[in-house]
C-alpha positions in Angstrom: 44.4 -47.1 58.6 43.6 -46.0 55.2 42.9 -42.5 56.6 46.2 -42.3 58.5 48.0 -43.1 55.3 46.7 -40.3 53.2 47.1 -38.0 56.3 50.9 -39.4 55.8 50.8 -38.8 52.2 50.0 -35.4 53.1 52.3 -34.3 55.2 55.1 -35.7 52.7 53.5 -33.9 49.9 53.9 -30.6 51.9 57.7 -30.9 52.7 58.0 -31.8 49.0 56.0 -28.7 48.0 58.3 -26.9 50.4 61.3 -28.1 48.7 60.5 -26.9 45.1 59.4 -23.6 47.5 63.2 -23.4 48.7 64.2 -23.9 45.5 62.6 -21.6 43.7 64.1 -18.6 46.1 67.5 -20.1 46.0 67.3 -19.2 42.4 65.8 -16.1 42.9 68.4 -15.1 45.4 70.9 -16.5 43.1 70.1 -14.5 40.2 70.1 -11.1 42.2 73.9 -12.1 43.6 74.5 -12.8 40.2 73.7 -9.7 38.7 74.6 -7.1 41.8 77.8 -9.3 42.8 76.7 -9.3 46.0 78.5 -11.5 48.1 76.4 -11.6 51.3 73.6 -12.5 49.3 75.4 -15.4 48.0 76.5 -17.3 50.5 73.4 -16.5 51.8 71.9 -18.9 49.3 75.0 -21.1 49.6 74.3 -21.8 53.2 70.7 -22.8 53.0 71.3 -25.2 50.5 71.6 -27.6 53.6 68.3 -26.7 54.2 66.7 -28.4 51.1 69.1 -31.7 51.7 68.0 -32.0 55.2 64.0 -32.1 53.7 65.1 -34.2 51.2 66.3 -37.1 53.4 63.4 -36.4 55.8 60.7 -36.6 52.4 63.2 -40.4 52.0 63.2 -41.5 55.2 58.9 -40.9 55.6 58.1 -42.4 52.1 60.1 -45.5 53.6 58.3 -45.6 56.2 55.0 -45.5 54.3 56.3 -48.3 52.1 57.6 -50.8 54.9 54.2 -50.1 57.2 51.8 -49.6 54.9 52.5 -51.6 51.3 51.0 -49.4 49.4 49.8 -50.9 45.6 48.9 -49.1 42.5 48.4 -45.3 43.0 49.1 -44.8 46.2 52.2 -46.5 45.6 53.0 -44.4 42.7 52.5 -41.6 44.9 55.1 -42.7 47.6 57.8 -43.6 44.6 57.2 -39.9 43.1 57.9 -38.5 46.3 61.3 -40.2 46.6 62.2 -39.5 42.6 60.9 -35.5 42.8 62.6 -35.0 46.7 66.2 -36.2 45.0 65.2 -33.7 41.7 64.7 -30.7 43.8 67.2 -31.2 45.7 69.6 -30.9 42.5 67.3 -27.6 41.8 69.0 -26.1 45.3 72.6 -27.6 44.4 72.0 -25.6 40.9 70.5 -22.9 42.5 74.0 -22.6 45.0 76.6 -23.5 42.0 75.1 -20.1 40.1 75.3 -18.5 43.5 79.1 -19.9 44.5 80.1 -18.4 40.3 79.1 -15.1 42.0 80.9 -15.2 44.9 84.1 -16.7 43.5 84.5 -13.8 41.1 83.6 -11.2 43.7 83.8 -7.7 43.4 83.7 -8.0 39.6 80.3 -9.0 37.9 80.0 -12.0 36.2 77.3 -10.9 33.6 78.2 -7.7 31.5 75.5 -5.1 31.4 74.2 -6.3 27.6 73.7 -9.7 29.0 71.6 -8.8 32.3 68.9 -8.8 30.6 68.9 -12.6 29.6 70.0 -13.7 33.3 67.2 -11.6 34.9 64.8 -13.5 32.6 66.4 -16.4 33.2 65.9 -16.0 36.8 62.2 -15.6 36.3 62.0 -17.9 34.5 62.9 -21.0 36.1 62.1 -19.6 39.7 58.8 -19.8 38.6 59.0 -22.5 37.1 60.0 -24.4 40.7 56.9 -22.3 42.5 55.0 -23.9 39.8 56.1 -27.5 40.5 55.2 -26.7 44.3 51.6 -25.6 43.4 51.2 -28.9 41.3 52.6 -30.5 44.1 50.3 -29.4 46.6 47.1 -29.1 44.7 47.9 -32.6 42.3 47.0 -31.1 39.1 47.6 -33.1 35.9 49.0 -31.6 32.8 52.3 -30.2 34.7 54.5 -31.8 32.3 53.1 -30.2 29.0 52.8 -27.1 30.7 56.5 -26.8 32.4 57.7 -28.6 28.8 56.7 -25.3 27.4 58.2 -23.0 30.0 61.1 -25.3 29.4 61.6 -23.9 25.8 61.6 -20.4 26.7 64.8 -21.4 29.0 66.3 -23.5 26.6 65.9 -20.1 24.3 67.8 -18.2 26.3 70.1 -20.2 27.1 71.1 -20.4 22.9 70.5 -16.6 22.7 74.0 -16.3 25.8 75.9 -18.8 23.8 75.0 -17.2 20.4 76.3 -13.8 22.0 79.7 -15.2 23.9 80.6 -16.9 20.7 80.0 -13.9 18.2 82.9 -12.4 16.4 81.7 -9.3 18.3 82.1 -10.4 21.5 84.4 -7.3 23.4 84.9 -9.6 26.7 87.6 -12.2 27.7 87.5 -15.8 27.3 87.5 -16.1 31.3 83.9 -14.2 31.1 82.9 -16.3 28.5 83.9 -19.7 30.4 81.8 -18.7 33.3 79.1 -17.7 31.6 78.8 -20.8 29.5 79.1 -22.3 32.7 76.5 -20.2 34.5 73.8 -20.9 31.7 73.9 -24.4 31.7 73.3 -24.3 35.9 69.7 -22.4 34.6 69.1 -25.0 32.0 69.9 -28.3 34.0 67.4 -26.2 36.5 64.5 -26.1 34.3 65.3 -29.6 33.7 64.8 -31.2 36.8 61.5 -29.1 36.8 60.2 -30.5 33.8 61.4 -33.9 35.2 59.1 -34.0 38.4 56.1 -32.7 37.1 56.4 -35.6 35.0 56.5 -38.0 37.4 53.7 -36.1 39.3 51.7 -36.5 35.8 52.4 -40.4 36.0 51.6 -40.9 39.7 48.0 -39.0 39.3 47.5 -41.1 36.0 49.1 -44.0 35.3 50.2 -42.9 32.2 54.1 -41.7 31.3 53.8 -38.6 29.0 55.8 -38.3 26.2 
């Protein structure tokens, strides 16, 4: 019994890993609509959006399972929880991931980013796409210190994120306040994203440990 559980476990741990997976390439296929305006690319990320809510009510409807069958107590019951918290995190990632996607196909065939700013989105895409391939390798390997280490990848986002509104809000800035809406807009999508991240690893920290981090 005990062995069929963590075979469970398992399995639930690898549609979750696949989740943060999906999200990450959302992102990354978000970012390059984004910055090429290219439309087929972005309802390309748009559409598979239903992808990552489809695994996230399968990773629910298993952990469920695993509660009402096998009553799981102390860490393995931490374990099913986190698996139900991160699925509904992720899952936010992808809806993230598709809201920068749908700013680049609502102002198709004109870019959203001017060319001094490509820079910051490109490294914001890097940024927090890696930042979900991270969670998935955590994930599937359940290696502690996550939190502390996405907390810091965190800052680097939260960074640029300042560093777009510090440039859109400069007496400077030669663009239109319709440009500077959807950027502000746009930015915020990348930092709720890293967000989330930071948020499941966490609760991956507390279900290997016991122990919340700060």
């Amino acid at each position: 019994m005990r062995e069929g559980f963590q075979d469970d476990l398992s399995r639930l741990h690898g549609r979750l890993a696949a989740m943060s997976e999906g999200a990450a390439e959302a992102m990354r296929g978000a970012t390059l609509a984004l910055l090429n305006a290219d439309l087929r690319l972005a309802e390309q990320v748009i559409g598979a959006d239903s992808e990552l809510d489809e695994l996230r009510s399968r990773c629910e409807e298993e952990a469920y399972s695993l509660l009402a069958l096998q009553s799981p107590v102390a860490g393995d019951l931490r374990m099913v929880l986190a698996v139900v918290y991160c699925a509904e995190k992720i899952e936010r990632m992808g809806d993230l991931a598709a809201h920068v996607a749908s700013t680049a196909r609502r102002t198709h065939p004109d870019p959203v980013v001017p060319a001094e700013l490509e820079p910051v989105f490109r490294e914001l895409g890097e940024a927090t796409s890696h930042m979900a391939d991270r969670v998935a390798e955590l994930v599937r390997t359940g290696a502690k210190g996550g939190h502390a280490e996405l907390s810091h990848e965190d800052e680097t986002v939260d960074a640029l994120h300042a560093r777009v509104l510090a440039t859109i809000t400069a007496e400077g800035w030669e663009h239109d306040q319709r440009t500077a809406v959807a950027l502000t807009l746009v930015t915020r999508f990348y930092e709720r994203f890293a967000d989330q991240a930071v948020s499941v690893a966490k609760r991956l920290d507390f279900a290997a440990t016991g122990d919340l981090p700060a």
